[in-house]
C-alpha positions in Angstrom: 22.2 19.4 -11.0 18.7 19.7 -11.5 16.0 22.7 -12.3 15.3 24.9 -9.4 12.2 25.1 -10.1 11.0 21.8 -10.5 13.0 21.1 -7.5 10.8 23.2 -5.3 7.6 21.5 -6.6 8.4 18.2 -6.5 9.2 18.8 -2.8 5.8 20.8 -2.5 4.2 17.8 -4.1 5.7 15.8 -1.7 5.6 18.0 1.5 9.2 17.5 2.1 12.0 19.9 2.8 14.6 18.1 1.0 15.3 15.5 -2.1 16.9 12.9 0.1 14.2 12.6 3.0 11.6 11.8 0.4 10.3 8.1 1.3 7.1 8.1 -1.5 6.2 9.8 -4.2 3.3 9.6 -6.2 3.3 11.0 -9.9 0.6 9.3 -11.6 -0.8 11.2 -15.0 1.3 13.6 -15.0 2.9 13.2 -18.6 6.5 12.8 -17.3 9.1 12.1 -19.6 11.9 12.5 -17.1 12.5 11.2 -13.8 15.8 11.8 -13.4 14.9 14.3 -10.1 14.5 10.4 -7.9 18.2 10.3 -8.8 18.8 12.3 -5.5 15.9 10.4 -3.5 18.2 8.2 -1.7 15.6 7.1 0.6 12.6 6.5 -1.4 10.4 3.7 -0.6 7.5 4.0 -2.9 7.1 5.6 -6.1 4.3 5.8 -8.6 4.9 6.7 -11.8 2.1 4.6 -13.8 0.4 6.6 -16.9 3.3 8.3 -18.1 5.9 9.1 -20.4 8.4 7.3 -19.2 11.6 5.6 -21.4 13.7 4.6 -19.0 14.5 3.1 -15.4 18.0 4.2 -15.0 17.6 6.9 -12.6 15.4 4.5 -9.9 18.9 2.7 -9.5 20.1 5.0 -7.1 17.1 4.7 -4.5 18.3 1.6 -2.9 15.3 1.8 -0.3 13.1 1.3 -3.3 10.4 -1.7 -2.5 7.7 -0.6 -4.4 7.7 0.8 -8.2 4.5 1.0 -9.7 5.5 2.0 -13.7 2.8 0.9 -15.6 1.1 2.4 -19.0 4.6 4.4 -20.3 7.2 3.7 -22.9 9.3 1.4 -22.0 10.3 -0.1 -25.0 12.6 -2.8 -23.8 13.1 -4.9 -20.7 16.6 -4.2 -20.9 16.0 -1.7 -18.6 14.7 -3.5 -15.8 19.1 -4.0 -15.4 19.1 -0.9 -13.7 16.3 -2.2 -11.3 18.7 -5.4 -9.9 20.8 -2.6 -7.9 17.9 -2.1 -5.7 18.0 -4.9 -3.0 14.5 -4.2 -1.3 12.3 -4.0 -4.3 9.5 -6.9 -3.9 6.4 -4.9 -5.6 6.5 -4.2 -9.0 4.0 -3.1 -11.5 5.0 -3.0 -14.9 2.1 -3.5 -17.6 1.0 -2.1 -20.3 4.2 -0.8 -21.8 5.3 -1.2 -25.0 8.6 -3.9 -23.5 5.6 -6.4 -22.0 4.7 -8.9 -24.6 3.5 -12.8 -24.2 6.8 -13.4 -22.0 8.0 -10.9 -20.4 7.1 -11.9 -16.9 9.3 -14.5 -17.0 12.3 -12.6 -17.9 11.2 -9.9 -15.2 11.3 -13.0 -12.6 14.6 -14.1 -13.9 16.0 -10.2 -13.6 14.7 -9.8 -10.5 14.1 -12.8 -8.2 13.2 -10.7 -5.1 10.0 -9.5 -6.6 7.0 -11.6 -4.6 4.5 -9.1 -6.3 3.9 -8.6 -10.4 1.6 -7.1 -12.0 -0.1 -7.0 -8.8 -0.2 -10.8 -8.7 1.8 -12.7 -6.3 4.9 -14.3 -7.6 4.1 -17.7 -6.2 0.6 -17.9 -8.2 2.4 -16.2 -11.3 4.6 -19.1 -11.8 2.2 -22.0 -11.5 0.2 -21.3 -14.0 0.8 -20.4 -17.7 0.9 -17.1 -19.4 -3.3 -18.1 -20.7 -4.2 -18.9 -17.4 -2.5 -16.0 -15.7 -4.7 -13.8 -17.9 -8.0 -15.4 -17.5 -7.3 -15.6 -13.4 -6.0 -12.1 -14.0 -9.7 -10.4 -15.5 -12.0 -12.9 -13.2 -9.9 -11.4 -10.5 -10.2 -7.6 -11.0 -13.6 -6.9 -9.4 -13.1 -9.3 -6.6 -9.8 -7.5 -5.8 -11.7 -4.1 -6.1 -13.9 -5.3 -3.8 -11.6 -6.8 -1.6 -9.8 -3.5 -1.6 -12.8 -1.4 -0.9 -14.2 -3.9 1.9 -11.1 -3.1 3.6 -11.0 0.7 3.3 -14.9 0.1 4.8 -13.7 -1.7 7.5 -11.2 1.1 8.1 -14.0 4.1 7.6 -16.4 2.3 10.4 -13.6 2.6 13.0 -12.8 6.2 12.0 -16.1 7.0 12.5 -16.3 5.6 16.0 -13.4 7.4 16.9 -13.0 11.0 17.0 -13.1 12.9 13.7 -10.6 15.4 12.5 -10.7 17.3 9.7 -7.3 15.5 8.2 -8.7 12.1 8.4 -12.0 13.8 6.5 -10.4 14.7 4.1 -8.1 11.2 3.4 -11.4 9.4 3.8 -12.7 11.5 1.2 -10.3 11.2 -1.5 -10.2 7.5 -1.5 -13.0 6.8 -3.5 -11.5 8.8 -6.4 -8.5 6.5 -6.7 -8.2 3.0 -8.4 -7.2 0.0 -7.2 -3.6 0.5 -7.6 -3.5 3.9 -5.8 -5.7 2.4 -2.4 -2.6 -0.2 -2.9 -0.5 2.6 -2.1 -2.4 4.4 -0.1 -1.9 0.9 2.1 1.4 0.6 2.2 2.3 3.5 3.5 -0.2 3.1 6.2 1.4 0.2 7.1 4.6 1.2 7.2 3.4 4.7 9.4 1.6 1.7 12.1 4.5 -0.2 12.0 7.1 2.4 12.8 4.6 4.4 15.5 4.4 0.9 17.2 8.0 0.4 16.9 8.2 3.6 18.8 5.5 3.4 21.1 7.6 0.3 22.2 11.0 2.2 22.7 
């Protein structure tokens, strides 16, 4: 079982009424050392757990919804772990720098673990593999402010059409909190808008 307590604020944190209707979660500095609450989120989608204190991955291998896990800056200490990770069919994005298990070639063994993965490190898999670990680097820091541009031109795009269409205090207050997060939170932030168009289209079809 798991504490009662941190039961009822995980699902506060997440405005949900139960474990297992959870689709994302975002947990990002919160000094976490244990995960083993996504154990019972059977249909999560999304989890960020990056800038943490996190040792291992075995918990994440009973979400098999699971397509994006962004893990970066914790304590994994060896890429042993990413075992638990090849019982999640859907998983395609996966951010994993800056732990302890990422040396000179360890996206090559995460490739070879987990061929469904088409996005590392946020770098597609297609351009990861074509060029060599010192190139992947340099493309790597040119890239940075282009894709924080990139990301932000996008989110401006998005802010003019809000504005030409009637405001409401929610979509304030989203609009409003995007500037405080970095490039891998408006990520996020974008996935699961696209998944919430994609399913209101679906049903605006039906």
């Amino acid at each position: 079982g798991i504490n009662a307590e941190y039961g009822e604020l995980v699902l506060s944190r997440c405005r949900a009424t139960s474990l297992d209707t959870i689709r994302h979660i975002n947990c990002w500095g919160l000094q976490l050392n244990d995960i083993s609450i996504v154990q019972y989120m059977t249909n999560l989608e999304v989890a960020t757990f990056s800038v943490n204190q996190i040792t291992t991955l075995k918990y994440l291998a009973y979400c098999p919804k699971l397509s994006e896990l962004y893990i970066r800056k914790n304590d994994l200490q060896t890429l042993d772990e990413l075992v638990h990770l090849q019982r999640l069919p859907n998983l395609r994005v996966l951010w994993l720098s800056d732990n302890p298990c990422c040396t000179d070639n360890y996206r090559d063994v995460v490739l070879e673990l987990l061929p469904g993965i088409v996005k590392l490190d946020n770098i597609c898999v297609p351009n990861l593999n074509n060029q060599s670990i010192t190139e992947h680097r340099r493309k790597k820091k040119s890239q940075r402010p282009q894709s924080v541009a990139s990301v932000d031109s996008s989110f401006s795009d998005a802010e003019s059409i809000i504005r030409k269409s009637v405001e409401t205090p929610i979509i304030n207050a989203i609009t409003a909190l995007l500037p405080s997060l970095d490039v891998e939170g408006l990520y996020v932030v974008r996935s699961v808008i696209d998944k919430r168009i994609r399913n209101a289209e679906r049903e605006s079809v039906n």
